[in-house]
C-alpha positions in Angstrom: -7.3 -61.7 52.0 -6.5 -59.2 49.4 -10.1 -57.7 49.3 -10.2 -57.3 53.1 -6.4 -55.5 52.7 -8.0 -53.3 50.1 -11.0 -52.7 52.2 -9.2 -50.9 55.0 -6.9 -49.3 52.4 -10.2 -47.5 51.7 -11.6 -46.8 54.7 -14.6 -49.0 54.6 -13.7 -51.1 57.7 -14.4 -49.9 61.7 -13.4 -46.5 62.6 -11.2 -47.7 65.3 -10.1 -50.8 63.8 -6.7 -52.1 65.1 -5.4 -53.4 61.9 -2.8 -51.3 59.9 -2.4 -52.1 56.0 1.7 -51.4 55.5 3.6 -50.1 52.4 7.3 -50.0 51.9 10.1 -51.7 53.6 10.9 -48.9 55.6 7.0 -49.4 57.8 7.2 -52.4 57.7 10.5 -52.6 59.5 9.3 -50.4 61.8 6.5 -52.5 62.7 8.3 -55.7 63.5 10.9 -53.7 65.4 8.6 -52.9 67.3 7.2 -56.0 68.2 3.9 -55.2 66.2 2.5 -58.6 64.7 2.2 -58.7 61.6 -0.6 -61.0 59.8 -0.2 -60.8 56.6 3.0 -60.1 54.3 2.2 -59.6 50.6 5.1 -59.8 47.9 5.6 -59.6 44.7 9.0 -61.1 43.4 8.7 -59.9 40.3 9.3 -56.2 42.3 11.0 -56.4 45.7 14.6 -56.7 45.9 15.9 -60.0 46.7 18.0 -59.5 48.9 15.6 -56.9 50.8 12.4 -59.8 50.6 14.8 -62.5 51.9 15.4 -60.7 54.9 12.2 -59.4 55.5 10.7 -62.9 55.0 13.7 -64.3 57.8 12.5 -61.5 60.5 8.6 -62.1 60.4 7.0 -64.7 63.0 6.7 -67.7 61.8 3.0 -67.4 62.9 2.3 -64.7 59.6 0.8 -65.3 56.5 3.0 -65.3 53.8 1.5 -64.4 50.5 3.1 -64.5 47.2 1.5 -62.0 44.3 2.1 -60.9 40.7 3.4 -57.6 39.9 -0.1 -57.4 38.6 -2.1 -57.8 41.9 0.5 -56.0 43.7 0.0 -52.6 41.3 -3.7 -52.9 42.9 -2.7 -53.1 46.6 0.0 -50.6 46.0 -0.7 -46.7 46.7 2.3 -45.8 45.8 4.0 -44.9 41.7 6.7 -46.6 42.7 6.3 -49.6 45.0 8.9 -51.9 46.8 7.0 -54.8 46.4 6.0 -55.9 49.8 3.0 -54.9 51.6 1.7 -56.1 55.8 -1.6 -56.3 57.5 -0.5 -55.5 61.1 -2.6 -55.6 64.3 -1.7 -52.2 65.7 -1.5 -52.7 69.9 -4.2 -50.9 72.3 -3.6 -48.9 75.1 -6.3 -48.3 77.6 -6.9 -44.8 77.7 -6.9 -44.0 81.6 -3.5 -45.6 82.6 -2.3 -42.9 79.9 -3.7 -39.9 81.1 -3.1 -41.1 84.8 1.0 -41.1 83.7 2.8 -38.5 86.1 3.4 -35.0 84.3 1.6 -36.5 81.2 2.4 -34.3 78.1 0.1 -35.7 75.2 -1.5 -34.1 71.7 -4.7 -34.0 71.3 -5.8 -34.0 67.0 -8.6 -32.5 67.4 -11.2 -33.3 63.8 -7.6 -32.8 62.0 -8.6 -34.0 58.4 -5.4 -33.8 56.5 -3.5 -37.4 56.6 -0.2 -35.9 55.8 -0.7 -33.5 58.8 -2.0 -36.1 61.3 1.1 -38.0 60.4 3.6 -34.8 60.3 2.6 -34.4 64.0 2.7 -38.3 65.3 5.9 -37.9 63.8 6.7 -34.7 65.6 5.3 -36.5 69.1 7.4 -39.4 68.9 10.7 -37.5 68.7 10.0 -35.6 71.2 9.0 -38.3 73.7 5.2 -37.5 74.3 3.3 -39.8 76.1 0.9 -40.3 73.5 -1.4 -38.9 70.9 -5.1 -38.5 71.1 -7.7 -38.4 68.0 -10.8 -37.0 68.4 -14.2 -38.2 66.6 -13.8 -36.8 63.1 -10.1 -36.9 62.8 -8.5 -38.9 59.7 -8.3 -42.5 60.1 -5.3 -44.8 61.7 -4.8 -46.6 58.8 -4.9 -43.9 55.8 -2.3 -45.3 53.5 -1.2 -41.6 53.4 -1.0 -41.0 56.5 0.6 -44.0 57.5 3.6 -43.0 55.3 3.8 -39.8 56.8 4.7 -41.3 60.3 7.6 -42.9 58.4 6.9 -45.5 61.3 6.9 -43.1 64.1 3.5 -44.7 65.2 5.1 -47.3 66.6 6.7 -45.3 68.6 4.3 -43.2 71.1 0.8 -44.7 71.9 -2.0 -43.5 69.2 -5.2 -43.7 70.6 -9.0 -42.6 69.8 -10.7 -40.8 72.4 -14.0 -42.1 71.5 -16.8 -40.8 73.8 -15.4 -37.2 73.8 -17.2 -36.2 76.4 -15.7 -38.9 78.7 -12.3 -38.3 77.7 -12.4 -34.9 78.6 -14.1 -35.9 82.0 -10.8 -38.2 82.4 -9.2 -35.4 81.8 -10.4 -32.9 84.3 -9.9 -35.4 86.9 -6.3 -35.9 86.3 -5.9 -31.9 86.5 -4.5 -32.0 83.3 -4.0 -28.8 82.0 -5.4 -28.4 78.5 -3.8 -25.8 76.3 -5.3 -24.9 72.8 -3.9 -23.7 69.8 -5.2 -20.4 68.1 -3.9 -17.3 65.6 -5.9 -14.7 67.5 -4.9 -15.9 71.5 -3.7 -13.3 73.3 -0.5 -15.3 74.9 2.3 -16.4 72.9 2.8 -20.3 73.0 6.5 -19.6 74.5 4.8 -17.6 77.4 2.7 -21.0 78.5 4.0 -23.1 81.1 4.3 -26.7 79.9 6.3 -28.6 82.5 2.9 -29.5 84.7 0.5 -32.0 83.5 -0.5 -31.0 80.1 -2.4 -31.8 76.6 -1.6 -29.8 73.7 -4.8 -29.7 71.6 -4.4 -28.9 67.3 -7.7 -28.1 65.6 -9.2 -28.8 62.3 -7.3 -27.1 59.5 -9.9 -24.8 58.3 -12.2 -24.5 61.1 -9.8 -24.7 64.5 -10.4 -26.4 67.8 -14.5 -27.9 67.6 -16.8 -26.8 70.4 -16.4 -30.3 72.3 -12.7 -29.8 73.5 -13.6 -26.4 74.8 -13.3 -24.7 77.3 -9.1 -25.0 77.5 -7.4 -23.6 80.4 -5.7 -21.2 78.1 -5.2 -20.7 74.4 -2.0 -19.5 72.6 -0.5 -18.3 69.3 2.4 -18.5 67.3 3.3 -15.1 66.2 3.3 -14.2 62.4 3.8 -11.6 60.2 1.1 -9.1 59.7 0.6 -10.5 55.9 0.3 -13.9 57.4 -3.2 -15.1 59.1 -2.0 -19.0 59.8 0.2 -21.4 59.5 -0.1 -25.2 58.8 -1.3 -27.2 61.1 1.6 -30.0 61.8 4.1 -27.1 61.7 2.3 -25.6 64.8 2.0 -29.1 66.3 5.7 -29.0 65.9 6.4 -25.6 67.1 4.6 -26.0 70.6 5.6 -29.5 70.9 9.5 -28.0 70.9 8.5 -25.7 73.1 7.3 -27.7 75.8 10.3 -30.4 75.3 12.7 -27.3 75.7 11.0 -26.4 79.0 10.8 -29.4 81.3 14.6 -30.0 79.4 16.0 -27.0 81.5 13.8 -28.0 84.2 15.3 -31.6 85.0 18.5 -29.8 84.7 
């Protein structure tokens, strides 16, 4: 049990594998909140608060496997410098990816080969408070179940649906069909993100760090920028997530007014 935790800590199980390895009482709360079974719950005594571990223990099914550790073991499943003592394997729940994009007025992210776990989280996190229908990775973009990335959610997850587009040419077929408008992110667009309209159907699409949007989620109906300062070429990735995410919440806000 412990190896096949540690083997999706490190990325060696399926790409699009639904199980989740957990750290921290804060995800896992999240998670059972949620109502996202959990299989496995690691512990170590000799760490977690009592209190904390009692009530944990109370709110899990009674269908999960309950494993006791040493601090020992527990320093290897841990990927943090200061653990909490409990750990979850959790089976994450799948969406199928055409209801989504069939949702009326859909407003999704697309991650498009975004490499960075602590971005990929920053901007799930940034989707769920905004209320976006979903989030979207494409082939090449970091992992589900990064232990860093996971973290960087702070459990937001499990709040808005995280899917894999797999086939990317299908998903952007889906996409066409639904009249979706797809709007790209980019330093040298000629439009200004604020100028875009956002309250019709439409996916927001962040590119890879260093090299932008790939050639497979081109052409977009339009692409926009973020302005900057002459000195200034970019900005991070999860902050310009964040930025146009606002952007379009703030328009169809006024508009349903």
């Amino acid at each position: 049990m412990i190896k096949n935790f540690m083997k999706i800590v490190q990325g060696r199980g399926p790409k699009g594998a639904a199980e989740l390895p957990l750290e921290g009482v804060h995800l896992i709360r999240e998670a059972i909140n949620r109502g996202v079974f959990v299989e496995q719950f690691f512990y170590a005594p000799e760490i977690a608060n009592p209190e904390m571990l009692t009530s944990l223990l109370h709110s899990l099914p009674t269908d999960t496997m309950k494993i006791a550790v040493s601090k020992k073991i527990f320093k290897v499943i841990a990927q943090t410098e200061t653990p909490q003592g409990v750990a979850a394997l959790v089976s994450y729940p799948t969406f199928e990816l055409g209801k989504i994009i069939a949702r009326p007025n859909l407003l999704g992210l697309v991650a498009d080969m975004v490499q960075d776990p602590g971005n990929l989280g920053a901007m799930i996190r940034s989707s769920a408070a905004a209320g976006l229908d979903a989030v979207f990775l494409t082939p090449g973009t970091v992992r589900l179940s990064n232990p860093k990335m996971l973290r960087s959610t702070a459990g937001a997850l499990f709040h808005v649906p995280v899917l894999f587009t797999g086939d990317i040419d299908a998903f952007w077929a889906l996409v066409r069909a639904e009249n979706i408008a797809v709007i790209g992110a980019h330093p040298r667009a000629e439009r200004c993100y604020f100028e875009e309209d956002f309250c019709r159907p439409t996916l927001i699409v962040i590119g890879n760090e260093n090299k932008g949007i790939s050639w497979s989620a081109l052409p977009m109906d339009s692409m926009v920028k973020i302005p900057l300062v002459p000195e200034m070429e970019s900005i991070n990735a999860s902050v310009a997530a964040g930025i146009i995410i606002y952007e379009a919440w703030r328009q169809r806000a006024e508009q349903s007014r």
